[in-house]
N, C-alpha and C positions, 0 to 999 in steps of 0.2 A: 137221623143223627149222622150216617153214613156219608148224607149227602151236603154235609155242612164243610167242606175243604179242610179239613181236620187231619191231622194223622192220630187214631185215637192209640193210647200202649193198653189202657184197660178198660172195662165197662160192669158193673157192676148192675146183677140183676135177681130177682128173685129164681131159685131153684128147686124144689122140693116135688115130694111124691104125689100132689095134689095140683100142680101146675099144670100138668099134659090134659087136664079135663077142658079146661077152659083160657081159649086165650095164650097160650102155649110159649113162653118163654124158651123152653127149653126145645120145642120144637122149629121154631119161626126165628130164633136168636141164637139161639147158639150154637148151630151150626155153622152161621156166616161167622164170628167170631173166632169159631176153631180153623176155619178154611183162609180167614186174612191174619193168621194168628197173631190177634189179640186177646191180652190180657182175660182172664173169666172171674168175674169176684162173684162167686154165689152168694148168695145173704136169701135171708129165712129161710131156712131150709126146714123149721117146723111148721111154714106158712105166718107165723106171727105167733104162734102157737097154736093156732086154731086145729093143725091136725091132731095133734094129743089131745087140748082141751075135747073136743067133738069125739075122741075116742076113736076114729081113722086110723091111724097108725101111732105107734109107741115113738118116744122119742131120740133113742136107739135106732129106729126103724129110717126115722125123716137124718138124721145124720149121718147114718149109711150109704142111705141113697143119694143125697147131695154130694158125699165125697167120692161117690163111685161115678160122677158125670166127671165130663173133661174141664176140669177147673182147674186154674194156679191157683186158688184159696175160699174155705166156705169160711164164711161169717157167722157165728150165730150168737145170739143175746145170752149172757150169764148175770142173771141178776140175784144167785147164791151161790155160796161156796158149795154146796151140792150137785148145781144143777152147771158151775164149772166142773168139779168132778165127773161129773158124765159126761161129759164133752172128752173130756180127758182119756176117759178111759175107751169113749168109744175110738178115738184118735188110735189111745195106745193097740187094741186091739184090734185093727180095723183090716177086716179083709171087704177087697171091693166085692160089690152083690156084681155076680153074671147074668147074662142077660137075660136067662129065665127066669131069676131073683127079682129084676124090675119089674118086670110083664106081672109077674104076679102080684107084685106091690101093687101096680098103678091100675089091674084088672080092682083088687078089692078096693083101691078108695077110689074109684068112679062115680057110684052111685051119691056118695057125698061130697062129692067134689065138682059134680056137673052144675054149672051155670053160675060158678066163681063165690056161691058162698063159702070159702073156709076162706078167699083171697080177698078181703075188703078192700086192698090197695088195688085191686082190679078194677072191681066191683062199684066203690064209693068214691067221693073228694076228700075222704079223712084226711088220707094220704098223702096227697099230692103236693107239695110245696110249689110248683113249677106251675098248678094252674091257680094259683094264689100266688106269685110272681113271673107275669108272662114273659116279663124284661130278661129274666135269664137267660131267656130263648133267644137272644138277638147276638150276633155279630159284637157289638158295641160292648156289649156286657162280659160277652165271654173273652176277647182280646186284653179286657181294661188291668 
């Protein structure tokens, strides 16, 4: 992406407590991001939901952690007025986890998070819109 002549302002990628297992967005990414400072849009910071659903971490827990990386903005799905209220509230009361707070998160969801099942956007082609249209990838496409 880097190396497409671009000047990028944001990049949007997945961030969550389940991410440093496999495949590492937050390791391999977003570092070069904060260091050319651009833009950070975190999105799923529950994994898709798979970290709550699979019972990993509470969904309090995966919100935390996403807003306590070096982001300009996390994302995350509200599909009830509920589960925007938690968002909310973890928002409204949000203190960042220090660095012992993560080490411990990301120590206990290893064991279920090693080799990218909680990440199917990793893992699968579910996801991927871009290898179900290569033309995106091109010059042509992207100038048009």
């Amino acid at each position: 992406m880097l190396g497409m002549g671009f000047d990028w302002d944001t990049v949007q990628l997945p961030l969550n407590c389940v991410d440093r297992h496999h495949r590492s967005f937050e390791e391999r990414v977003l570092p070069v991001l904060v260091e050319r400072g651009i833009g950070v849009l975190g999105m799923k910071p529950l994994a898709a939901g798979e970290a709550v659903r699979s019972g990993t971490a509470t969904a309090e827990e995966c919100l935390r952690y996403a807003l306590s990386l070096p982001t300009s903005v996390v994302i995350t799905g509200c599909d009830s007025l509920a589960i925007l209220e938690q968002a909310l509230r973890v928002w409204r009361d949000f203190t960042p986890m220090g660095p012992e707070e993560l080490d411990a998160l990301r120590a206990r969801t290893a064991d279920r998070a090693r080799g990218g099942g909680l990440e199917g956007y990793k893992t699968t082609g579910n996801f991927d819109g871009t290898a179900k249209n290569p033309h995106w990838l091109t010059t042509a496409s992207v100038t048009a």
